[in-house]
N, CA, C and O atoms as a printed pandas DataFrame, in Angstrom:
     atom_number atom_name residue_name chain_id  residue_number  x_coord  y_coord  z_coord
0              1         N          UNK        A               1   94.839  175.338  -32.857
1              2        CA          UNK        A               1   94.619  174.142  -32.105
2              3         C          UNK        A               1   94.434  172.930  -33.027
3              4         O          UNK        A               1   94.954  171.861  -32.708
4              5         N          UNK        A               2   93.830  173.027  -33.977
5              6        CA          UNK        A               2   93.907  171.756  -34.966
6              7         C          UNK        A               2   95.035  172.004  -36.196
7              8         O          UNK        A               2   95.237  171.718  -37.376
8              9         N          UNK        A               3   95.650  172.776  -35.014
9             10        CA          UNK        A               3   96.987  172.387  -36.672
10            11         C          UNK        A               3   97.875  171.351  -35.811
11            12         O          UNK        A               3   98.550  170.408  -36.225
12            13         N          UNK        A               4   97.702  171.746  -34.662
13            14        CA          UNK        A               4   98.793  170.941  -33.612
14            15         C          UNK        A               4   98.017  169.583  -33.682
15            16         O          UNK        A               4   98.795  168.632  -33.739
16            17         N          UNK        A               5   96.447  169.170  -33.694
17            18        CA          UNK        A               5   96.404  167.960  -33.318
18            19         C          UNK        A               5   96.381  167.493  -35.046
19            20         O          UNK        A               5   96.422  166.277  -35.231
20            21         N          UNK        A               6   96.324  168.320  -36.211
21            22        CA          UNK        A               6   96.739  167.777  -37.127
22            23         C          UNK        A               6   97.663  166.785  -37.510
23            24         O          UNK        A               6   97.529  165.669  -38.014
24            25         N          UNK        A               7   98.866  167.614  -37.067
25            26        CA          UNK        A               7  100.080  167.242  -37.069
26            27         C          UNK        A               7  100.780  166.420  -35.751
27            28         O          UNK        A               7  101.944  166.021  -35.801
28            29         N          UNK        A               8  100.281  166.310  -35.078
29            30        CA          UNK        A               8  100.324  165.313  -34.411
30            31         C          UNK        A               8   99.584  163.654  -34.753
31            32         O          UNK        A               8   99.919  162.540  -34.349
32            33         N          UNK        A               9   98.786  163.970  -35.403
33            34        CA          UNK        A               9   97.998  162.976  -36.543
34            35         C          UNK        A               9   98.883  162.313  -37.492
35            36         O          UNK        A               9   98.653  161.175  -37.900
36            37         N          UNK        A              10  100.103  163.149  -37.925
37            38        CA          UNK        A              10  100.669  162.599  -39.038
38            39         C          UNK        A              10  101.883  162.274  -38.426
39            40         O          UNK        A              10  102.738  161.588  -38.985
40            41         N          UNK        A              11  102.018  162.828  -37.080
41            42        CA          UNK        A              11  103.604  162.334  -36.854
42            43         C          UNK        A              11  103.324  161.171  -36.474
43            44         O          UNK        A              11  104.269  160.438  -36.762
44            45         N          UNK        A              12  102.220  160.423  -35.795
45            46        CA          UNK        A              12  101.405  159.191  -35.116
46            47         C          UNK        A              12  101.841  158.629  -36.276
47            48         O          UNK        A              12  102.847  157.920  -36.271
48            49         N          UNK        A              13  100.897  158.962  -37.801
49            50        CA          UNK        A              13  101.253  158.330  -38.660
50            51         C          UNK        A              13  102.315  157.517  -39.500
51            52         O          UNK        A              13  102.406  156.429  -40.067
52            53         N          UNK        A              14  103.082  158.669  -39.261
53            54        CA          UNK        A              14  104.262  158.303  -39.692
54            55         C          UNK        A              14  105.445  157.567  -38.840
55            56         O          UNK        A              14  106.372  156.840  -39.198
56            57         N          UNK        A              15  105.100  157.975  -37.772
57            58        CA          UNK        A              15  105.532  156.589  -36.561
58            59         C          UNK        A              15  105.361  155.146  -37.111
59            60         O          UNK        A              15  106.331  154.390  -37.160
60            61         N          UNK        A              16  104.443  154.864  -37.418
61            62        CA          UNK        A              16  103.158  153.994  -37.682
62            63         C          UNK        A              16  104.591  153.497  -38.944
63            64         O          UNK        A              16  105.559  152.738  -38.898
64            65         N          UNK        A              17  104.206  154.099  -39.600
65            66        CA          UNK        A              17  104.343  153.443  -41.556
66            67         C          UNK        A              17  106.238  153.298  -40.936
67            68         O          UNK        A              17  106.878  152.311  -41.299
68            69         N          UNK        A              18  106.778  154.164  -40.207
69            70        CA          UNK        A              18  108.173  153.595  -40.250
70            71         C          UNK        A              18  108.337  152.305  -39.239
71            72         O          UNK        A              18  109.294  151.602  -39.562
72            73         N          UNK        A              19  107.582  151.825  -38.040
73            74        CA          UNK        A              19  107.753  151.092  -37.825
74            75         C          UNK        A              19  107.579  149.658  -38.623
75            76         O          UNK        A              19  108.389  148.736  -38.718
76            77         N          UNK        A              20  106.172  149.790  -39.195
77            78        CA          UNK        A              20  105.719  148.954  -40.396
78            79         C          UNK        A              20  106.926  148.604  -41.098
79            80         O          UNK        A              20  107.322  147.440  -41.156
80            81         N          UNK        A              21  107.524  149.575  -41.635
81            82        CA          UNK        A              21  108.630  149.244  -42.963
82            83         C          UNK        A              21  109.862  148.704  -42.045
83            84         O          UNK        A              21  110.786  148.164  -42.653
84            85         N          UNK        A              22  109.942  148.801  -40.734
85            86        CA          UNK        A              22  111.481  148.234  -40.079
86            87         C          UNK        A              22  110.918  147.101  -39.978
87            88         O          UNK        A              22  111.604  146.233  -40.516
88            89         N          UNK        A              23  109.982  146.720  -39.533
89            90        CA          UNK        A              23  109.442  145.231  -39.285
90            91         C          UNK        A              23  109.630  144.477  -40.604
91            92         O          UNK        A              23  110.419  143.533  -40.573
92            93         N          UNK        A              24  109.021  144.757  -41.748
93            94        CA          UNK        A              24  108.826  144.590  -43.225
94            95         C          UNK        A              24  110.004  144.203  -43.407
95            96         O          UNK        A              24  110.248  143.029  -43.685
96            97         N          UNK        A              25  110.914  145.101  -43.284
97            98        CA          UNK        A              25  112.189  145.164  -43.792
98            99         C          UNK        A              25  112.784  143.507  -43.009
99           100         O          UNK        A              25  113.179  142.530  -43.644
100          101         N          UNK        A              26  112.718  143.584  -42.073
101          102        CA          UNK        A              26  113.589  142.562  -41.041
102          103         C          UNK        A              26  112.849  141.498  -41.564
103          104         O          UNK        A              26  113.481  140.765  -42.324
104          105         N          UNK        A              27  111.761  141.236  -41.374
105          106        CA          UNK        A              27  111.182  139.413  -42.156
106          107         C          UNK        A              27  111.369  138.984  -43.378
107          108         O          UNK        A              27  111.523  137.800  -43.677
108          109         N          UNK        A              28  111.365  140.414  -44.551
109          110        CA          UNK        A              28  112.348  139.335  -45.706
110          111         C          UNK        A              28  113.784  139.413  -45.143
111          112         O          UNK        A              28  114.420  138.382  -45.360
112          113         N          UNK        A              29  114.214  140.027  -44.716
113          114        CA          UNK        A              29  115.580  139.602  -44.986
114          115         C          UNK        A              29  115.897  138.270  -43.912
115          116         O          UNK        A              29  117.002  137.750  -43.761
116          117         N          UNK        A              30  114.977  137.983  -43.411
117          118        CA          UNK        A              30  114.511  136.677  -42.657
118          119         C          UNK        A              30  114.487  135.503  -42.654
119          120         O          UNK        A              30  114.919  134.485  -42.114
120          121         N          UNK        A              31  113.745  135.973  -43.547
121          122        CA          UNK        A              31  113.209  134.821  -44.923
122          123         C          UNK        A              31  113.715  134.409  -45.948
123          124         O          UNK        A              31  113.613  133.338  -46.546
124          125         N          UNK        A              32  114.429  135.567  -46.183
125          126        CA          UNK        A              32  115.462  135.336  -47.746
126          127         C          UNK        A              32  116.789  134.399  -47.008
127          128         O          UNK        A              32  117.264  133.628  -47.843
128          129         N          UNK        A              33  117.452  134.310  -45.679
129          130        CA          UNK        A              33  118.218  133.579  -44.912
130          131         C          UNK        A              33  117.546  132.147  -45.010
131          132         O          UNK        A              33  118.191  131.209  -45.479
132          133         N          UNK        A              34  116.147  131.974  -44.531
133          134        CA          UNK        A              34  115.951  130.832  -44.217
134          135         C          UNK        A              34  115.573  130.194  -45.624
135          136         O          UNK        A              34  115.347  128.984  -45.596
136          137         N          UNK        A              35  115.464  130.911  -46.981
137          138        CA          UNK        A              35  115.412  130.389  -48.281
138          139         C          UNK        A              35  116.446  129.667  -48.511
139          140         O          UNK        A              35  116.439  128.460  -48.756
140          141         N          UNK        A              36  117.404  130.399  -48.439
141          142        CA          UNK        A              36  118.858  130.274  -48.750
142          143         C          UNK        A              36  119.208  128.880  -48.182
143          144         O          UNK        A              36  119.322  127.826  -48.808
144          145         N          UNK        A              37  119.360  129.116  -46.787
145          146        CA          UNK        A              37  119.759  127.610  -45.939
146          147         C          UNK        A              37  118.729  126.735  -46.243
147          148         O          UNK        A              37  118.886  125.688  -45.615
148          149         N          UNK        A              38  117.461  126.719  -47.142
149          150        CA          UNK        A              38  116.679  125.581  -47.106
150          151         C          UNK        A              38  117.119  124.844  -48.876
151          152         O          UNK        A              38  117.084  123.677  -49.264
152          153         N          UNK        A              39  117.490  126.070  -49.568
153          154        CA          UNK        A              39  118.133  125.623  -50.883
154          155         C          UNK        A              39  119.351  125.154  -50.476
155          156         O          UNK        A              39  119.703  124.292  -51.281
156          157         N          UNK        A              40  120.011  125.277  -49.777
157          158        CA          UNK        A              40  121.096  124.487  -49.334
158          159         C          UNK        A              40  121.094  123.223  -49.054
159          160         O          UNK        A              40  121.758  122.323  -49.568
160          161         N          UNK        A              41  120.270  123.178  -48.162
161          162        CA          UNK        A              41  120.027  121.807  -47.373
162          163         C          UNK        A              41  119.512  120.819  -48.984
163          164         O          UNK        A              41  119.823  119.660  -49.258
164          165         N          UNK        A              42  118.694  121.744  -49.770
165          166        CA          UNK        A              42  117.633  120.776  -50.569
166          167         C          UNK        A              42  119.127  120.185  -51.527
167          168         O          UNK        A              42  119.254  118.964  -51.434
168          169         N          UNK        A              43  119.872  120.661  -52.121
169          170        CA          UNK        A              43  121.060  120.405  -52.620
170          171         C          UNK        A              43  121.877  119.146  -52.180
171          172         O          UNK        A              43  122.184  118.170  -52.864
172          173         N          UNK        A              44  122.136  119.396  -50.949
173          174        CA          UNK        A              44  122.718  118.506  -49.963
174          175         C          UNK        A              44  122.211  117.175  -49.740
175          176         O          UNK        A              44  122.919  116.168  -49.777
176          177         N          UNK        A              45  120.599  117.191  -49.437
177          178        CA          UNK        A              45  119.888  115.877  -49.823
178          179         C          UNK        A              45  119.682  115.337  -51.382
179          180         O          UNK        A              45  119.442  114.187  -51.749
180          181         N          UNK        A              46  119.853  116.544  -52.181
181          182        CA          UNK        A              46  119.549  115.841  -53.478
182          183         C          UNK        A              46  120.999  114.945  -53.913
183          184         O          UNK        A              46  121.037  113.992  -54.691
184          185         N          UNK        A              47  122.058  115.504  -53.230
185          186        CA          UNK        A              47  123.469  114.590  -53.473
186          187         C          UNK        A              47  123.606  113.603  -52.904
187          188         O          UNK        A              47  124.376  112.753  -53.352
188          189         N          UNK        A              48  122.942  113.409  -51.800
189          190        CA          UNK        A              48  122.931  112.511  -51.044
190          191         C          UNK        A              48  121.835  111.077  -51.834
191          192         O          UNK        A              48  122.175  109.906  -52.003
192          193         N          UNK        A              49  120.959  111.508  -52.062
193          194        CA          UNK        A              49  119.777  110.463  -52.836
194          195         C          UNK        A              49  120.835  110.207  -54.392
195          196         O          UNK        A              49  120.899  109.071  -54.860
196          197         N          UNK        A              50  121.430  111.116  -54.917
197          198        CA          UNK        A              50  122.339  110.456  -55.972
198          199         C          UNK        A              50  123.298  109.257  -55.418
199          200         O          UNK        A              50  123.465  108.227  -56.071
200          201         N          UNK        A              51  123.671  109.398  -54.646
201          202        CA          UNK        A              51  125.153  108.484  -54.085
202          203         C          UNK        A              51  124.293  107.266  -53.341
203          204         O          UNK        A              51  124.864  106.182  -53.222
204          205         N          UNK        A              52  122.883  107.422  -52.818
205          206        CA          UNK        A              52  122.449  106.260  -52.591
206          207         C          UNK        A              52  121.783  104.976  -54.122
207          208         O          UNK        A              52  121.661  103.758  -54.252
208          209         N          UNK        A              53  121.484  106.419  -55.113
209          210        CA          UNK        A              53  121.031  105.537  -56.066
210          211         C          UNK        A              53  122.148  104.502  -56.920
211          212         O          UNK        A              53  122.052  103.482  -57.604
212          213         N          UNK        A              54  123.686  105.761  -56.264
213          214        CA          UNK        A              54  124.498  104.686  -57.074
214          215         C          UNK        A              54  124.666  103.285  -56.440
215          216         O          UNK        A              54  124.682  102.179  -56.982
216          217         N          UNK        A              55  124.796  103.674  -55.018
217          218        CA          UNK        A              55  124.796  102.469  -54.120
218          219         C          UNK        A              55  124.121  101.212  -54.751
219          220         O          UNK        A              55  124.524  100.158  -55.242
220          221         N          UNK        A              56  122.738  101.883  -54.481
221          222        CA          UNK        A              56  121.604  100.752  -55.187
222          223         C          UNK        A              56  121.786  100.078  -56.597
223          224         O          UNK        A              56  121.268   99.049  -57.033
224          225         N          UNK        A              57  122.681  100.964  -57.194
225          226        CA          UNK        A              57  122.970  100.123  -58.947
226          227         C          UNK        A              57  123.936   99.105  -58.745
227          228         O          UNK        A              57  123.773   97.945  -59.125
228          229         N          UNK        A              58  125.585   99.791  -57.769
229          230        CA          UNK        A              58  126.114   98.765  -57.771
230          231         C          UNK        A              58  125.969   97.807  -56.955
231          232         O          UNK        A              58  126.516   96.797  -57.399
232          233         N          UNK        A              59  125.442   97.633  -55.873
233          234        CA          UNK        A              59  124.616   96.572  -55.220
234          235         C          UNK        A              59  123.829   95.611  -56.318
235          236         O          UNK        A              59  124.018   94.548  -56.911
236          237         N          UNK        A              60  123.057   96.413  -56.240
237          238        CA          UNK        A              60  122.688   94.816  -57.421
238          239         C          UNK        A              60  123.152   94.584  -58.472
239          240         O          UNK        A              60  122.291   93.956  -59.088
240          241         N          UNK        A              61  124.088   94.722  -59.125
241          242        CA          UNK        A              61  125.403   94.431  -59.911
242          243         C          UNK        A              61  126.042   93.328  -59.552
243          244         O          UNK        A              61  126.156   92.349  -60.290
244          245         N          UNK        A              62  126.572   93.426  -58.215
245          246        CA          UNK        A              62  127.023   92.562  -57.178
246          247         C          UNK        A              62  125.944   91.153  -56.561
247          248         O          UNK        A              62  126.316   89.980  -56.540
248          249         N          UNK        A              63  124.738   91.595  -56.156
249          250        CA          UNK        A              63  123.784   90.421  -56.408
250          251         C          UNK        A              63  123.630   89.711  -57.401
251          252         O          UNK        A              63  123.609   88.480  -57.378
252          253         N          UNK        A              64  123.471   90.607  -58.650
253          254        CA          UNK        A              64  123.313   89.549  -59.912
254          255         C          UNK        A              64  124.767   88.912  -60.081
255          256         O          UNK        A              64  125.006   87.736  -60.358
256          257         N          UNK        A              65  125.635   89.876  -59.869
257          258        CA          UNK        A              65  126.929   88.258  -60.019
258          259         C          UNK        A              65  127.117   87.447  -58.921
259          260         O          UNK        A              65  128.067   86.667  -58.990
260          261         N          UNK        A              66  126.470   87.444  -57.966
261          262        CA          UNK        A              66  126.693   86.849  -56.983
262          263         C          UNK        A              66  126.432   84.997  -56.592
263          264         O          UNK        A              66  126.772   84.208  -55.710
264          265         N          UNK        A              67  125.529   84.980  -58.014
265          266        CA          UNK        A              67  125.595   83.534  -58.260
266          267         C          UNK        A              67  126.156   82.466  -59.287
267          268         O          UNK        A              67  126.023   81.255  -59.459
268          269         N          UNK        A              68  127.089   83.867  -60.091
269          270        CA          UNK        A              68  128.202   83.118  -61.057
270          271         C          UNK        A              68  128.947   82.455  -59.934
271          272         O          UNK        A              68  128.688   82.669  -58.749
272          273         N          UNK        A              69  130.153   81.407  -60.482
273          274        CA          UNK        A              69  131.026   81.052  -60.167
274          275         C          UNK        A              69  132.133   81.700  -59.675
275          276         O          UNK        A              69  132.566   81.595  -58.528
276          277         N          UNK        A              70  132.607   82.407  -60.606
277          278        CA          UNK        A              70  133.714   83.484  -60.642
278          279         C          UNK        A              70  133.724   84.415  -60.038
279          280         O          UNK        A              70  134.761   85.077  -60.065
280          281         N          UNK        A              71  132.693   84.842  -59.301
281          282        CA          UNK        A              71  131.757   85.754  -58.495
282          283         C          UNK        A              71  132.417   84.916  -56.563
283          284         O          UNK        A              71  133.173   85.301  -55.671
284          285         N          UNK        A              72  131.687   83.876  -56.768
285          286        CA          UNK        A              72  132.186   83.305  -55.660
286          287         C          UNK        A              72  133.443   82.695  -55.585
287          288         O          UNK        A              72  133.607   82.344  -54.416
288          289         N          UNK        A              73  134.318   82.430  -56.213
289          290        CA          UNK        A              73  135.579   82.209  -56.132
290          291         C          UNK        A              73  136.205   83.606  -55.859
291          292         O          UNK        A              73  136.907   83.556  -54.850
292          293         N          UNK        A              74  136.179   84.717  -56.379
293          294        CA          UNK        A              74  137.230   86.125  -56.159
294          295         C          UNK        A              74  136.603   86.080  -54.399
295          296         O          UNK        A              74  137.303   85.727  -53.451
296          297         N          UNK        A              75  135.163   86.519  -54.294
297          298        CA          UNK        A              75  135.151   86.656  -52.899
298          299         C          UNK        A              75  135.889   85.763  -51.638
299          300         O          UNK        A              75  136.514   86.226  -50.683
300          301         N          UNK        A              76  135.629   84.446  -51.929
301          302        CA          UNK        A              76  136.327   83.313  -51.268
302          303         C          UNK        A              76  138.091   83.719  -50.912
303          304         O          UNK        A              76  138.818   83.668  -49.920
304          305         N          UNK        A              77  138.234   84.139  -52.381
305          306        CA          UNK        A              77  139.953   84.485  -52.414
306          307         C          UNK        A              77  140.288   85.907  -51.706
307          308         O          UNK        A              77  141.383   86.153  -51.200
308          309         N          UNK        A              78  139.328   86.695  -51.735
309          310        CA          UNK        A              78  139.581   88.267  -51.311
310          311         C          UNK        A              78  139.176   87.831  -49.993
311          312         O          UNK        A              78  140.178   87.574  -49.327
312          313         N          UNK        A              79  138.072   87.642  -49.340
313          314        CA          UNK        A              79  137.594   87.982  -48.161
314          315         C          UNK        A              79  138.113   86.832  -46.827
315          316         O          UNK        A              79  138.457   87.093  -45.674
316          317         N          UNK        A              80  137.998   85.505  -47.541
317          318        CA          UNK        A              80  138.240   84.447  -46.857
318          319         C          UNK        A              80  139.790   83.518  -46.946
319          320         O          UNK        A              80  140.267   82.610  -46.265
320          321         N          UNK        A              81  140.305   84.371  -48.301
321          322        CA          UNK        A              81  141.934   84.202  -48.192
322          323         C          UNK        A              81  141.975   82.716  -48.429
323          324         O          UNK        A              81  142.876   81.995  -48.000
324          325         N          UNK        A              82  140.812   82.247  -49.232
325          326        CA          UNK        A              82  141.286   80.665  -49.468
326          327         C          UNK        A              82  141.812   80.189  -50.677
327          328         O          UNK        A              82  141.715   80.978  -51.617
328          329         N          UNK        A              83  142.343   79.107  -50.904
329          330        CA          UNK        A              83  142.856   79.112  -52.358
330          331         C          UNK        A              83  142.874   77.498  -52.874
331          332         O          UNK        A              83  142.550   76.542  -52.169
332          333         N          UNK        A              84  143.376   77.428  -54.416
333          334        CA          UNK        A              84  142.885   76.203  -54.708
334          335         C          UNK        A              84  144.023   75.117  -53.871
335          336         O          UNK        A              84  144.888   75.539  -53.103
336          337         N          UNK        A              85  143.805   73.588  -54.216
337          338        CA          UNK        A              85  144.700   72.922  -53.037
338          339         C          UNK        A              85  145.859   72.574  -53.883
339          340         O          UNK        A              85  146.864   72.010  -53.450
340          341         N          UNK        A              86  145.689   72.909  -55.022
341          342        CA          UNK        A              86  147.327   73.092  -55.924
342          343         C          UNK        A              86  148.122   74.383  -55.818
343          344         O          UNK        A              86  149.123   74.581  -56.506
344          345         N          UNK        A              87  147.700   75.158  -55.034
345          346        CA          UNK        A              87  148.559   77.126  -54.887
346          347         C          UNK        A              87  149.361   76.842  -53.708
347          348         O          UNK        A              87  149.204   75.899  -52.933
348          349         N          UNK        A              88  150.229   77.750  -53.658
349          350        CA          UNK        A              88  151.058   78.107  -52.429
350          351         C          UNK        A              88  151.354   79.102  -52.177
351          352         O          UNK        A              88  151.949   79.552  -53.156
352          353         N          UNK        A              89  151.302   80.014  -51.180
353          354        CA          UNK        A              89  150.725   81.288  -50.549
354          355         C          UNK        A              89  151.976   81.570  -50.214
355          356         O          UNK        A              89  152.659   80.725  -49.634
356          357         N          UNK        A              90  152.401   82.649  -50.492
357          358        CA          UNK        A              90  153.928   83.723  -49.920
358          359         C          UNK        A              90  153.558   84.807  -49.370
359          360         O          UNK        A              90  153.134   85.745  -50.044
360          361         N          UNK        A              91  153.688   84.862  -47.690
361          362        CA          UNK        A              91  153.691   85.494  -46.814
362          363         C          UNK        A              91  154.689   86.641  -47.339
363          364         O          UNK        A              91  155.533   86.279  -48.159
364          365         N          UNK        A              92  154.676   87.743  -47.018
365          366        CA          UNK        A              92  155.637   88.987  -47.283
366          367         C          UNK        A              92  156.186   88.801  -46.218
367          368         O          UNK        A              92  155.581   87.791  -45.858
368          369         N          UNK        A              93  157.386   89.173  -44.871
369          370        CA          UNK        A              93  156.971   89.205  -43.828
370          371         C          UNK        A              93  157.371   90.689  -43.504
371          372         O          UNK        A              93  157.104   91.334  -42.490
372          373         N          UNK        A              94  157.986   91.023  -44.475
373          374        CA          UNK        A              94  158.651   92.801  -44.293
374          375         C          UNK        A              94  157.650   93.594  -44.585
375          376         O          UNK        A              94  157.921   94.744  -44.240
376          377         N          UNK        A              95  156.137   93.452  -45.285
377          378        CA          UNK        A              95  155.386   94.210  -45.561
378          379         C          UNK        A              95  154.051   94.358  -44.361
379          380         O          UNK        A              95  153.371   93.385  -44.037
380          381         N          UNK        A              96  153.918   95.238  -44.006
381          382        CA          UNK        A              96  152.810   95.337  -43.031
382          383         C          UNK        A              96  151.563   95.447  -43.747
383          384         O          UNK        A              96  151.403   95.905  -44.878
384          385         N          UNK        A              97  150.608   94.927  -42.878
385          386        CA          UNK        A              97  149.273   95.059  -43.225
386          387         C          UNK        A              97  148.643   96.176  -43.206
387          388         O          UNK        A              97  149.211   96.655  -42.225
388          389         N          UNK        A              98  147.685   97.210  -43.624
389          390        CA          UNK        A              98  146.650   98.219  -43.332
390          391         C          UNK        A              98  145.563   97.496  -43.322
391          392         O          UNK        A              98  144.473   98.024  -43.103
């Protein structure tokens, strides 16, 4: 009679320790997923904060020339298409715009 509830003691047990280890088992490999996708992500923002810092260099590159002369004449000529009152402007008319 106590060999049966012995062993019924250890099969409990061992119920026990294998459920333990399936559980165990399933949260790292859980975890090691949500490591993974969080080193990912951290990558992804760290490229992202590079390409803003370049932003930020050449931006103010562009501010500091922005009060030369030559600075405001190219823009005038690029953006606003104006020119001095001695030039004369040649339309393409075969070339299309993008």
């Amino acid at each position: 009679m106590q060999r049966k509830k012995k062993k019924k003691k250890i099969k409990i047990f061992t119920m026990i320790l294998i459920v333990i280890g399936i559980y165990s088992f399933f949260t790292l490999a859980e975890q090691q997923r949500e490591i993974k996708d969080l080193r990912i992500q951290k990558s992804d923002y760290l490229e992202e904060i590079r390409q803003v810092e370049i932003e930020i260099i050449s931006t103010s590159n562009s501010l500091g020339n922005a009060k030369s002369n030559e600075y405001i004449e190219k823009m005038a000529r690029e953006k606003l298409r104006m020119i001095h009152s001695d030039e004369i402007i040649f339309i393409d008319i075969g070339k299309t715009e993008n």
